[in-house]
N, CA, C, O and CB atoms as a CASP TS submission, in Angstrom:
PFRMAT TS
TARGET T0000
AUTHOR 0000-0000-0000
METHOD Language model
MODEL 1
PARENT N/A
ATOM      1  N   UNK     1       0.836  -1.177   0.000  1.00  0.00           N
ATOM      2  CA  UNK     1       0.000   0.000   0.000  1.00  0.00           C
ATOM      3  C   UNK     1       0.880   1.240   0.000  1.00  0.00           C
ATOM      4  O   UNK     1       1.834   1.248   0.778  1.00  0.00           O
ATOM      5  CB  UNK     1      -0.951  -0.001   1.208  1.00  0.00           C
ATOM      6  N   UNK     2       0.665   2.284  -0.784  1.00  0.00           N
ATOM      7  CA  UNK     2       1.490   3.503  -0.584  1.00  0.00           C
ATOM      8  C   UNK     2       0.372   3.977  -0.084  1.00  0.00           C
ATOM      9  O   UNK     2      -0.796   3.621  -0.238  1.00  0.00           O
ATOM     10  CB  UNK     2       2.263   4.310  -1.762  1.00  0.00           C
ATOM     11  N   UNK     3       0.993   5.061   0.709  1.00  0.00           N
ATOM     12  CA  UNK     3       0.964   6.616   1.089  1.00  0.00           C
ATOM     13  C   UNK     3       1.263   7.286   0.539  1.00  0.00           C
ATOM     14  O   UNK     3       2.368   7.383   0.004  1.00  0.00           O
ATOM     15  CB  UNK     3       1.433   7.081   1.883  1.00  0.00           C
ATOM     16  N   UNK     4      -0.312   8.520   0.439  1.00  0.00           N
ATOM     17  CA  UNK     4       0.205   9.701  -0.192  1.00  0.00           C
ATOM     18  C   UNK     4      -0.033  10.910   0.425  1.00  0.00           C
ATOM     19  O   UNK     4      -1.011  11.061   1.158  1.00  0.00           O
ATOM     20  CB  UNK     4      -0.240   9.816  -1.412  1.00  0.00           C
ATOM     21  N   UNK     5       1.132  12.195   0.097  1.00  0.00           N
ATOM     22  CA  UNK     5       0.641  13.009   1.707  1.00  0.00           C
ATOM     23  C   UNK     5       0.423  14.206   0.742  1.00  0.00           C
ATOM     24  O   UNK     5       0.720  14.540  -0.405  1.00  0.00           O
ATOM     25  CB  UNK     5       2.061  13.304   3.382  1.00  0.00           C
ATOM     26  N   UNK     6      -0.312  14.714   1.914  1.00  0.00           N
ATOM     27  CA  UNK     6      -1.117  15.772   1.147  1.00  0.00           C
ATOM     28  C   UNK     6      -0.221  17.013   0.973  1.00  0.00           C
ATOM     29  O   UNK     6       0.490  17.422   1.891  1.00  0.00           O
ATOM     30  CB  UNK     6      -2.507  16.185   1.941  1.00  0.00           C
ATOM     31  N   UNK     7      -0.281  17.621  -0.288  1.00  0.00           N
ATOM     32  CA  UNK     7       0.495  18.635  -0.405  1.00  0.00           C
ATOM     33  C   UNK     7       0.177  20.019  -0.056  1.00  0.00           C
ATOM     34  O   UNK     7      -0.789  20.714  -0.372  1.00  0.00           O
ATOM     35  CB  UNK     7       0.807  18.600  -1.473  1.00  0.00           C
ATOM     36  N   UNK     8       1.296  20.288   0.734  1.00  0.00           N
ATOM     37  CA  UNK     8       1.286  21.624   1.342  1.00  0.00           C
ATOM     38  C   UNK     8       1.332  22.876   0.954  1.00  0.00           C
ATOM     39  O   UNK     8       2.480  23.320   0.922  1.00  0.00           O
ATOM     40  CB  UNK     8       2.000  21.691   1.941  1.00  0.00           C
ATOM     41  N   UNK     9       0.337  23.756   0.586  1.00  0.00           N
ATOM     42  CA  UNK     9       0.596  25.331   0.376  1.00  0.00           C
ATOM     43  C   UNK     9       1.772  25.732   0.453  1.00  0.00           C
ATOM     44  O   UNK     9       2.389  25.683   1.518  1.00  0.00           O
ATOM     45  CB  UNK     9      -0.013  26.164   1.233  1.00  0.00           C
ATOM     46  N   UNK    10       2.316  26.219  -0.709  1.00  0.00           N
ATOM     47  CA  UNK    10       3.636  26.648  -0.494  1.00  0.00           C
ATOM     48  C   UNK    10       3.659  28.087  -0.205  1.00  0.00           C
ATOM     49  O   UNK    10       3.108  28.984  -0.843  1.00  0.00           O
ATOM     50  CB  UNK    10       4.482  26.332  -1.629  1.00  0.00           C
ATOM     51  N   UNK    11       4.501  28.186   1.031  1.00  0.00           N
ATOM     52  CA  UNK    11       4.755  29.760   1.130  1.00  0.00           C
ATOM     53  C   UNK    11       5.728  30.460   0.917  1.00  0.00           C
ATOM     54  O   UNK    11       6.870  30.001   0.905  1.00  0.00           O
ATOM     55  CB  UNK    11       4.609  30.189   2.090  1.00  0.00           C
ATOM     56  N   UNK    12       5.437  31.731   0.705  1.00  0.00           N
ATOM     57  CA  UNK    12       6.686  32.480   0.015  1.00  0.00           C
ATOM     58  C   UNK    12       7.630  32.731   1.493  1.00  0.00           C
ATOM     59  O   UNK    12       7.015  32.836   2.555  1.00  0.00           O
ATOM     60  CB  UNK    12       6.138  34.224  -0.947  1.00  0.00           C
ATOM     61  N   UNK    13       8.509  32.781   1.481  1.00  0.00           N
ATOM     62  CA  UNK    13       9.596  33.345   2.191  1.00  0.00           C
ATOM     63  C   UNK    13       9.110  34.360   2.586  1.00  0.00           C
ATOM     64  O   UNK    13       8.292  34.924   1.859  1.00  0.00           O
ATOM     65  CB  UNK    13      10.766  33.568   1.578  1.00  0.00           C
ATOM     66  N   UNK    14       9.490  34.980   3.996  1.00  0.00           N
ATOM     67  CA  UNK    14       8.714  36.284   4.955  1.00  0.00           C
ATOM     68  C   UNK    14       7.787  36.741   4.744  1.00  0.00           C
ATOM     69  O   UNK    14       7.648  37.938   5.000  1.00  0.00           O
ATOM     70  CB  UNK    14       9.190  37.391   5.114  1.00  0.00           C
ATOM     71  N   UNK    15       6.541  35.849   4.078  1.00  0.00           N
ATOM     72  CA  UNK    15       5.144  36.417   3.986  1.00  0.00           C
ATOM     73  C   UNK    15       4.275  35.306   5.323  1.00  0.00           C
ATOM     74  O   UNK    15       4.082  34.091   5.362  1.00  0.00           O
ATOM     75  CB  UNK    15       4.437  36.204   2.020  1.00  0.00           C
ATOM     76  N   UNK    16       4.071  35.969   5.885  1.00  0.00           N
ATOM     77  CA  UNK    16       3.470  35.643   7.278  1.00  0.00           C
ATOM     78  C   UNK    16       1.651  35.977   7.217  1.00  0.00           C
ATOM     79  O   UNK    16       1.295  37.129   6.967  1.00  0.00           O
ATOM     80  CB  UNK    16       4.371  36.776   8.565  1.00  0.00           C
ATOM     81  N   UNK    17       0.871  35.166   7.400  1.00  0.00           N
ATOM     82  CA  UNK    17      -0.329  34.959   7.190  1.00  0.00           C
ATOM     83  C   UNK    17      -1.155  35.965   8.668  1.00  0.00           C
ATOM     84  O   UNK    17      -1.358  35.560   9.813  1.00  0.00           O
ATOM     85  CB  UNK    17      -0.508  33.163   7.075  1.00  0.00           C
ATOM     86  N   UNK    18      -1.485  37.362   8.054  1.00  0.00           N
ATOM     87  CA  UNK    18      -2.003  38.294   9.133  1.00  0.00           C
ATOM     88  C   UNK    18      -3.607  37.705   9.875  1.00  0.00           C
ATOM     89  O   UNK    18      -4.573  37.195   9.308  1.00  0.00           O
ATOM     90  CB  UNK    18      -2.203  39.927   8.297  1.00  0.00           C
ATOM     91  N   UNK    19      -3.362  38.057  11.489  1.00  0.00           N
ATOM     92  CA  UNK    19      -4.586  37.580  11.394  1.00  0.00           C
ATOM     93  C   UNK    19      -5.406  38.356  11.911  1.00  0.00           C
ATOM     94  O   UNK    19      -4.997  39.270  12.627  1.00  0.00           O
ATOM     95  CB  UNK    19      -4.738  36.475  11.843  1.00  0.00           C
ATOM     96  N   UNK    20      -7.008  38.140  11.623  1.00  0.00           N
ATOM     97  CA  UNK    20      -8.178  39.361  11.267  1.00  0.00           C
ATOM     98  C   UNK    20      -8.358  39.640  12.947  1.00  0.00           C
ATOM     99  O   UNK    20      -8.283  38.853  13.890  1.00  0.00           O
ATOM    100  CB  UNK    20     -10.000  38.720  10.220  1.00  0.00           C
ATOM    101  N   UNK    21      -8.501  40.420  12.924  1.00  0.00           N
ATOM    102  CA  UNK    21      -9.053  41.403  14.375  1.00  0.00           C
ATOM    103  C   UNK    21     -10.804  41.796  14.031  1.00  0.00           C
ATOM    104  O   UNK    21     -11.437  42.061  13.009  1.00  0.00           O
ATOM    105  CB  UNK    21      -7.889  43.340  14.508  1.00  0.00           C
ATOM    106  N   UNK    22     -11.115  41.668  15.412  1.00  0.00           N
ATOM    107  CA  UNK    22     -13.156  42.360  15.019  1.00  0.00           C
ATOM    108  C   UNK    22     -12.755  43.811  15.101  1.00  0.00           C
ATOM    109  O   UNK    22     -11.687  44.313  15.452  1.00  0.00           O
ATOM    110  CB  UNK    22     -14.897  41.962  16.637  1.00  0.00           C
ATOM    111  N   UNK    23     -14.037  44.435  14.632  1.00  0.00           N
ATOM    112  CA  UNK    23     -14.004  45.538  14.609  1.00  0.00           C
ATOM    113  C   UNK    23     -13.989  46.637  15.750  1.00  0.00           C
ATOM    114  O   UNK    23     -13.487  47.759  15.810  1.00  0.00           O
ATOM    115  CB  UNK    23     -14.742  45.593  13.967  1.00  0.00           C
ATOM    116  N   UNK    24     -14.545  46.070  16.405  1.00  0.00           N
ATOM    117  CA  UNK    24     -14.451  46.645  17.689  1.00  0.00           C
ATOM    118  C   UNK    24     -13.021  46.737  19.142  1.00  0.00           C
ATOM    119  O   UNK    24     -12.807  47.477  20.102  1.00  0.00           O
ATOM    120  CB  UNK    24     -15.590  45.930  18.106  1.00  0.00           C
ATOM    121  N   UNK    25     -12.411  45.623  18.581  1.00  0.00           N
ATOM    122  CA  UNK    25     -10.999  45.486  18.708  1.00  0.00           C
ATOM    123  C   UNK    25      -9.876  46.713  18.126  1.00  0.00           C
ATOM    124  O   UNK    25      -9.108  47.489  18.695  1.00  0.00           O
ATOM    125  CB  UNK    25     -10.759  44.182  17.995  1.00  0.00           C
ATOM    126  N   UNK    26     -10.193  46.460  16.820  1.00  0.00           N
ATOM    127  CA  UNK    26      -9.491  47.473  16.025  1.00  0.00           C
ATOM    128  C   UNK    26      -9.766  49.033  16.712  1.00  0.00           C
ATOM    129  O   UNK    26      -8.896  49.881  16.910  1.00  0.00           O
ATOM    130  CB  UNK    26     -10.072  47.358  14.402  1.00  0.00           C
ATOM    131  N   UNK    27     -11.485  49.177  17.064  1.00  0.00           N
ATOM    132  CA  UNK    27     -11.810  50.808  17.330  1.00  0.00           C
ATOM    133  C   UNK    27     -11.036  51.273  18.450  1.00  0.00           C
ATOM    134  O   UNK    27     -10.626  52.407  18.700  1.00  0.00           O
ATOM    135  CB  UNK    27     -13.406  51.151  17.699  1.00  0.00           C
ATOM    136  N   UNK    28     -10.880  49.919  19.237  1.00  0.00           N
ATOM    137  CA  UNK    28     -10.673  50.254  21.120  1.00  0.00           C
ATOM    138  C   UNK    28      -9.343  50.739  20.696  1.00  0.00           C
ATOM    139  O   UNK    28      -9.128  51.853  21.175  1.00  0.00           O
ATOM    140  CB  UNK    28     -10.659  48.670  22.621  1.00  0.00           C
ATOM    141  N   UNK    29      -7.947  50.096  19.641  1.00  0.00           N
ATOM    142  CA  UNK    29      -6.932  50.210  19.900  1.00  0.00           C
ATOM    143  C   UNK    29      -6.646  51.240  18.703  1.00  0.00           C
ATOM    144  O   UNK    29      -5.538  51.284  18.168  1.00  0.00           O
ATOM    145  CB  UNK    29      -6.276  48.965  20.105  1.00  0.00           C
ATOM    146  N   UNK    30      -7.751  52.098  18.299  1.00  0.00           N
ATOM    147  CA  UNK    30      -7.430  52.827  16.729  1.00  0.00           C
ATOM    148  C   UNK    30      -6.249  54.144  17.091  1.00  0.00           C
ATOM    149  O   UNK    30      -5.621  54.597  16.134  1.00  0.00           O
ATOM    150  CB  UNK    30      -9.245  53.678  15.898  1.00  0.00           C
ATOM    151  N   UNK    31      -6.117  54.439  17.818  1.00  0.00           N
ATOM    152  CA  UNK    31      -4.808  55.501  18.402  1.00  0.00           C
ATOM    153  C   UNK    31      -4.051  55.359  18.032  1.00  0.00           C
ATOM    154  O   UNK    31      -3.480  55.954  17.118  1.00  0.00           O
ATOM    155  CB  UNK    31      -4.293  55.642  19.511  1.00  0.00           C
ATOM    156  N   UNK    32      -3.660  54.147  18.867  1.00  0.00           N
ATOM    157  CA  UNK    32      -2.203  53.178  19.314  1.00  0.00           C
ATOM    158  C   UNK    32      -2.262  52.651  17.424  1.00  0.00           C
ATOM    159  O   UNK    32      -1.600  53.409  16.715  1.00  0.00           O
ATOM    160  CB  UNK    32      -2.549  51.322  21.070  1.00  0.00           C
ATOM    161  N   UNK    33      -2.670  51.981  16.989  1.00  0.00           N
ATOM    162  CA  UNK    33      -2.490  50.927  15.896  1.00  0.00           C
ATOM    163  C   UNK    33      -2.297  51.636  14.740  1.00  0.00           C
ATOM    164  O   UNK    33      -1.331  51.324  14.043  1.00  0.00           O
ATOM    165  CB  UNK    33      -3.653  49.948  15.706  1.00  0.00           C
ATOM    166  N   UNK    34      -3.454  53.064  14.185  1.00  0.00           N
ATOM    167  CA  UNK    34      -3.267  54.070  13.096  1.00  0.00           C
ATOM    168  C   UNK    34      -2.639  55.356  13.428  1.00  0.00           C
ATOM    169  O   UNK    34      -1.985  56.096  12.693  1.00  0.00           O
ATOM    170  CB  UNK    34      -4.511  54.380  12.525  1.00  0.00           C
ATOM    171  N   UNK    35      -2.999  55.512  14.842  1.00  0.00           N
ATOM    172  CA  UNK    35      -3.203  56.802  14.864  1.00  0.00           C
ATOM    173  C   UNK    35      -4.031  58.050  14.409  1.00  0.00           C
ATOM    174  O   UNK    35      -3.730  59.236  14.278  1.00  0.00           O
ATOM    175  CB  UNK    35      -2.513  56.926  14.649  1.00  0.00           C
ATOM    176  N   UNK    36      -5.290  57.279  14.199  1.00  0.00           N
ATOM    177  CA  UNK    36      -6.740  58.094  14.413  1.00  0.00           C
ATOM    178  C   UNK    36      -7.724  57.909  15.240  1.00  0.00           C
ATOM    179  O   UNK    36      -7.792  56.842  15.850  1.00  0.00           O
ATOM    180  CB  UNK    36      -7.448  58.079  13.464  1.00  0.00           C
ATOM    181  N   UNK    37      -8.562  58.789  15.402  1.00  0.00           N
ATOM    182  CA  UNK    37      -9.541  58.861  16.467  1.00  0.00           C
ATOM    183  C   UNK    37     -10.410  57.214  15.782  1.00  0.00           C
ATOM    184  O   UNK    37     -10.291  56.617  14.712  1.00  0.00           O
ATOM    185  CB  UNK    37     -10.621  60.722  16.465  1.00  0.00           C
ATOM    186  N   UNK    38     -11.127  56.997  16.838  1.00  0.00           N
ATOM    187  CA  UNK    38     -11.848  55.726  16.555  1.00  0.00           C
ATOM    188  C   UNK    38     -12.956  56.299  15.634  1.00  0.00           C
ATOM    189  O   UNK    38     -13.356  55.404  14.888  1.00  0.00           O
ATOM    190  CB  UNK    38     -12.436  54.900  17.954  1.00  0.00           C
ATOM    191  N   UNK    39     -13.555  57.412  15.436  1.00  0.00           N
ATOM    192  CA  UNK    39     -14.390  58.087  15.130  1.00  0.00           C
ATOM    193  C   UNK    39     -14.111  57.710  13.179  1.00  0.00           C
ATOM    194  O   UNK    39     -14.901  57.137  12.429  1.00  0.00           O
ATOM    195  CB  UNK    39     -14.181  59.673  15.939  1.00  0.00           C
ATOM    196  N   UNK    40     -12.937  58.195  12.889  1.00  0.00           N
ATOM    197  CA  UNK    40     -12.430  57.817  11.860  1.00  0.00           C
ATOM    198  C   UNK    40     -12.167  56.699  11.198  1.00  0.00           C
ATOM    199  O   UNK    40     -11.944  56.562   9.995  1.00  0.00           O
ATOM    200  CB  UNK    40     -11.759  58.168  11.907  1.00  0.00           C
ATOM    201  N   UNK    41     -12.215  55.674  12.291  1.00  0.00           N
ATOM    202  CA  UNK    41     -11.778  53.940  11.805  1.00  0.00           C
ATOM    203  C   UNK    41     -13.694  53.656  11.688  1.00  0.00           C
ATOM    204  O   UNK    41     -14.002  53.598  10.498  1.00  0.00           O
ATOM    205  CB  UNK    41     -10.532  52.537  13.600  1.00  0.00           C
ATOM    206  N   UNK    42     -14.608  53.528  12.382  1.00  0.00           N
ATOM    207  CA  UNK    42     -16.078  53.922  11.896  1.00  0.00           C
ATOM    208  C   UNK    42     -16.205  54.121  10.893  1.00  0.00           C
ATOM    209  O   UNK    42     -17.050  53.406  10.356  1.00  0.00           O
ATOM    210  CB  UNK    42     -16.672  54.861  12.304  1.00  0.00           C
ATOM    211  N   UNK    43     -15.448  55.247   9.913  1.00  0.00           N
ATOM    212  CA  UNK    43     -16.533  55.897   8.623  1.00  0.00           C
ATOM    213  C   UNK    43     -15.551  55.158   7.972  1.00  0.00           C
ATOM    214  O   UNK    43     -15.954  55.291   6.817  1.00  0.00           O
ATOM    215  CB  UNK    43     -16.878  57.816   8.146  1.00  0.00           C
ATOM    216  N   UNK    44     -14.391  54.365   7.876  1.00  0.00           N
ATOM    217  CA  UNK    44     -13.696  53.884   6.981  1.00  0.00           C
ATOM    218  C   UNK    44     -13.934  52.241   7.186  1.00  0.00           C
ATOM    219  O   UNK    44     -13.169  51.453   6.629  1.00  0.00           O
ATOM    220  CB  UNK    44     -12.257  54.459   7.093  1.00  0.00           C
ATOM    221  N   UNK    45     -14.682  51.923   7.749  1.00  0.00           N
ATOM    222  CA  UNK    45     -14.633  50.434   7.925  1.00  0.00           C
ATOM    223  C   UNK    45     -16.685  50.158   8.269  1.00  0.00           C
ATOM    224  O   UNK    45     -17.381  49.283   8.784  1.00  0.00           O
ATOM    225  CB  UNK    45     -13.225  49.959   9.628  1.00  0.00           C
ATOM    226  N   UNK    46     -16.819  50.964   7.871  1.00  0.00           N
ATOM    227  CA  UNK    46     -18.596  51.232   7.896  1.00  0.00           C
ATOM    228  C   UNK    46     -18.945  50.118   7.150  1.00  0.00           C
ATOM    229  O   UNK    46     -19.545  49.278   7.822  1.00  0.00           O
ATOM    230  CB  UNK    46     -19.317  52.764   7.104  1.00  0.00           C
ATOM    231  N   UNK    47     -18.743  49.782   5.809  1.00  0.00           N
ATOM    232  CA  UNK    47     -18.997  48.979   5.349  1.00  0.00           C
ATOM    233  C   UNK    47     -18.520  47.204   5.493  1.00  0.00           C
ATOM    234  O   UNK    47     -19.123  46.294   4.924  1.00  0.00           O
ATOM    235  CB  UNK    47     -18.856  49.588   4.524  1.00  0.00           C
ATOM    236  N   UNK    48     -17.486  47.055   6.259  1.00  0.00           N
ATOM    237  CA  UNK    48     -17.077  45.768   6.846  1.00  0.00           C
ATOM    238  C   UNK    48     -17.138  45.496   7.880  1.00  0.00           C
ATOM    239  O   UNK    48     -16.926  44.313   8.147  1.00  0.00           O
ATOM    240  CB  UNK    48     -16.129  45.451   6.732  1.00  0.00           C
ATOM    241  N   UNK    49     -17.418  46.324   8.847  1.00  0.00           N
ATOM    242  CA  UNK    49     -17.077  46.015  10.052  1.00  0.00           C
ATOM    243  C   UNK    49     -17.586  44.571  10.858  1.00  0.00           C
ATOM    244  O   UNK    49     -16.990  44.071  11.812  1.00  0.00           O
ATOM    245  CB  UNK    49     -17.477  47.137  10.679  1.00  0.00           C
ATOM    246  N   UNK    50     -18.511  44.178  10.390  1.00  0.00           N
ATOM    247  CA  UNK    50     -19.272  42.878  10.816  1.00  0.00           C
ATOM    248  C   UNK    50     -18.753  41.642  10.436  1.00  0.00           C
ATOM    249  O   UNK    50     -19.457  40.633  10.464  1.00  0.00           O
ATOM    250  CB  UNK    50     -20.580  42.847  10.323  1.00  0.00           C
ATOM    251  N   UNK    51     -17.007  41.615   9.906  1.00  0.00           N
ATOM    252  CA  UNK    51     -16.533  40.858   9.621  1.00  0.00           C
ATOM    253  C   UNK    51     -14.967  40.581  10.280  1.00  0.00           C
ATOM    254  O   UNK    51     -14.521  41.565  10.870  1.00  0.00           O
ATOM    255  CB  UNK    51     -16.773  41.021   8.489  1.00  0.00           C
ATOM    256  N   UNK    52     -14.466  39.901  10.267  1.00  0.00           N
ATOM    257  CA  UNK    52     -12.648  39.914  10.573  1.00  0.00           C
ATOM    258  C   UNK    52     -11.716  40.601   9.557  1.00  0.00           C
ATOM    259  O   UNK    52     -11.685  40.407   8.342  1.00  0.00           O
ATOM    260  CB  UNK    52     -11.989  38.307  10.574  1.00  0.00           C
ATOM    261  N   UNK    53     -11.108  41.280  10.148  1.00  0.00           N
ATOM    262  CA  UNK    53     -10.510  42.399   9.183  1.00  0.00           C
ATOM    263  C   UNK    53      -8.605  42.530   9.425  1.00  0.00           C
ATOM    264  O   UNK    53      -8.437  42.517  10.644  1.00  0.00           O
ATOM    265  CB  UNK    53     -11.432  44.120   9.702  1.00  0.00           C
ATOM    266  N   UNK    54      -7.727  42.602   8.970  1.00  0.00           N
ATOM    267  CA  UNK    54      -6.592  42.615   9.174  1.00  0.00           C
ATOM    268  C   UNK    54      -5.948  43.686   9.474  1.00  0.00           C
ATOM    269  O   UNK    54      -6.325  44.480   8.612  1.00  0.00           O
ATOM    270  CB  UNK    54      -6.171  42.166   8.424  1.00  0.00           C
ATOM    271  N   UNK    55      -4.994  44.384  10.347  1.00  0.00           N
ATOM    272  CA  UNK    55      -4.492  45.458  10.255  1.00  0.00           C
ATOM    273  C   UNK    55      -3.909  46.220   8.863  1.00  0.00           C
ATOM    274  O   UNK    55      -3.767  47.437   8.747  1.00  0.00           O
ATOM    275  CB  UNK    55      -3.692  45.281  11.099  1.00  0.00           C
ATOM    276  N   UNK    56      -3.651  45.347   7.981  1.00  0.00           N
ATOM    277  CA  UNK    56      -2.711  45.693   6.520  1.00  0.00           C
ATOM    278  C   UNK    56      -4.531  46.174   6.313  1.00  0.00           C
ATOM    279  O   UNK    56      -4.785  47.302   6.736  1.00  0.00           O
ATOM    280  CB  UNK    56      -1.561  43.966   5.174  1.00  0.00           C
ATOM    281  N   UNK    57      -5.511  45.523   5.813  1.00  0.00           N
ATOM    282  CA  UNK    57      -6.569  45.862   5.063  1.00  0.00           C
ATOM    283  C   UNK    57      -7.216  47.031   5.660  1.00  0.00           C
ATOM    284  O   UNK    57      -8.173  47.528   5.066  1.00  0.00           O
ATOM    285  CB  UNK    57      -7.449  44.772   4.906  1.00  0.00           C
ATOM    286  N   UNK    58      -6.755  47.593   6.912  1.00  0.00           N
ATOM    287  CA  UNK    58      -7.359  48.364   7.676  1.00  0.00           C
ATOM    288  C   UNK    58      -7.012  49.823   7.559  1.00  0.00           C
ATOM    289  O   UNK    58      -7.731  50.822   7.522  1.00  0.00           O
ATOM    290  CB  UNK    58      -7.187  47.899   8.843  1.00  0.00           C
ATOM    291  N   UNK    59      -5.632  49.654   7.510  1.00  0.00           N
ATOM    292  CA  UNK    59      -5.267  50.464   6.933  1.00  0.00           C
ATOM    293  C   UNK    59      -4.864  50.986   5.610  1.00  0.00           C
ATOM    294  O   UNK    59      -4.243  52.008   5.316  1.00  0.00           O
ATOM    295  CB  UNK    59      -4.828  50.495   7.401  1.00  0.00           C
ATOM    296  N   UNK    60      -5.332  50.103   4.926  1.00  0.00           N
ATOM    297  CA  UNK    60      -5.366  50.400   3.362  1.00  0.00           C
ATOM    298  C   UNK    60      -7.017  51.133   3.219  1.00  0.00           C
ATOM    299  O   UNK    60      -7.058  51.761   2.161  1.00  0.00           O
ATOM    300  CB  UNK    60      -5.136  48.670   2.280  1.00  0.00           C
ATOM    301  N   UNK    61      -8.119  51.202   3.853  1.00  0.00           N
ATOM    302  CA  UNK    61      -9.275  51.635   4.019  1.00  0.00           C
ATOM    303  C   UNK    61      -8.953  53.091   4.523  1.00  0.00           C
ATOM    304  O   UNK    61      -9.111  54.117   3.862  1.00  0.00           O
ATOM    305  CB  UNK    61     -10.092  50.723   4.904  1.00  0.00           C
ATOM    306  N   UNK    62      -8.491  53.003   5.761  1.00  0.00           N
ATOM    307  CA  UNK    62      -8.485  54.199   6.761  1.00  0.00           C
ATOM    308  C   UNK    62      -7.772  55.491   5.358  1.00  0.00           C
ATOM    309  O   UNK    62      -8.311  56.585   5.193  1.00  0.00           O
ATOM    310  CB  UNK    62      -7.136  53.761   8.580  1.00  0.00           C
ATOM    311  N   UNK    63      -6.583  55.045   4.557  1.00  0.00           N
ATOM    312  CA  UNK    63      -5.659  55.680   3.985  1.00  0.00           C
ATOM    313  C   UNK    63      -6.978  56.254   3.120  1.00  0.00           C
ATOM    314  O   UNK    63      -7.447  57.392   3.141  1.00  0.00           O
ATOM    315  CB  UNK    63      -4.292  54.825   3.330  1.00  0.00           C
ATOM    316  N   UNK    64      -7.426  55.062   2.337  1.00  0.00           N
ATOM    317  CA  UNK    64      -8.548  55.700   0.959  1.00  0.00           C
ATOM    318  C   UNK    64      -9.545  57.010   1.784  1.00  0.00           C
ATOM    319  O   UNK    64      -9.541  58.214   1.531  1.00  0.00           O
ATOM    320  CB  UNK    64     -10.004  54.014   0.217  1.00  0.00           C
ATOM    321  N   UNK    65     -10.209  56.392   2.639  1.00  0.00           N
ATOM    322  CA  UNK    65     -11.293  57.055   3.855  1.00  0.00           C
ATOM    323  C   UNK    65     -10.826  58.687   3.320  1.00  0.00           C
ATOM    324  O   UNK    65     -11.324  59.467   2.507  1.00  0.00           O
ATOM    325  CB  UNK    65     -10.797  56.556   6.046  1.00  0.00           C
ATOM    326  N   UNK    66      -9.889  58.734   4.019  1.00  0.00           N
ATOM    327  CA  UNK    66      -8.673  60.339   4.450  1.00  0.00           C
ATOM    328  C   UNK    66      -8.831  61.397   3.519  1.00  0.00           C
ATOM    329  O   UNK    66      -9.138  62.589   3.546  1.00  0.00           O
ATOM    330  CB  UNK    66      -6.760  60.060   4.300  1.00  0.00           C
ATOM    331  N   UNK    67      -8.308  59.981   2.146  1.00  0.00           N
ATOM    332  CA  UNK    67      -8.145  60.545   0.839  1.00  0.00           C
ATOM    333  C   UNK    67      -9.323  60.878   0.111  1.00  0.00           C
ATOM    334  O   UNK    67      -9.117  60.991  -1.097  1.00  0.00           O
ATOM    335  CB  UNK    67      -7.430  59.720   0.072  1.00  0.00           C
ATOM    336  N   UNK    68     -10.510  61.071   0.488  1.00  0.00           N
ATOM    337  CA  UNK    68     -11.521  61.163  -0.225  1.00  0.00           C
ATOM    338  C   UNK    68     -11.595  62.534  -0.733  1.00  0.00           C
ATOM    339  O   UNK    68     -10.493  63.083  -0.695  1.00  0.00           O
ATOM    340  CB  UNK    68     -12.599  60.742   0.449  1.00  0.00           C
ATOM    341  N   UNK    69     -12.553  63.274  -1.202  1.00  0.00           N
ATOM    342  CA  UNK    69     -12.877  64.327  -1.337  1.00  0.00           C
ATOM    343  C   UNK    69     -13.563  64.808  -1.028  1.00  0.00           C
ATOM    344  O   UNK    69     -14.446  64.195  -1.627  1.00  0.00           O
ATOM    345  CB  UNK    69     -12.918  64.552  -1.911  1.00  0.00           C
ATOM    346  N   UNK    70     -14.329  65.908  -0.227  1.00  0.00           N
ATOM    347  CA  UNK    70     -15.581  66.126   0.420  1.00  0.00           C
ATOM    348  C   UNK    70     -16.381  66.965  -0.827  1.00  0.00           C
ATOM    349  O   UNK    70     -17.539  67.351  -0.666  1.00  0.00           O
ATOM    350  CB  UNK    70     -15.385  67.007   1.971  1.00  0.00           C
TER
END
């Protein structure tokens, strides 16, 4: 009988798999982590927030948010 083993996801070298924070996590620590008021992590994460979210994706939101135009 052989064995066959299951093949493993290969990962790239120093890419480290981020992991999602709730939203409300993110608001408590939005100071410390972006450096905006929590008020600001709200209107930029309005639309996800009911999900697990990563610091990289969080701040790729918060950045667009900023950048908007009024």
């Amino acid at each position: 009988m052989s064995k066959t083993k299951k093949a493993e996801p290969a990962q790239v070298a120093g890419e480290e798999k981020e992991f999602g924070f709730s939203f409300e996590a993110l608001k408590e620590h939005s100071k410390d982590l972006f450096g905006v008021k929590p008020e600001i992590l709200e209107g930029a994460l309005f639309y996800i927030k009911h999900q697990p979210i990563t610091k990289t994706e969080a701040k790729k939101h918060i950045d667009a948010f900023l950048s908007k135009e009024v």
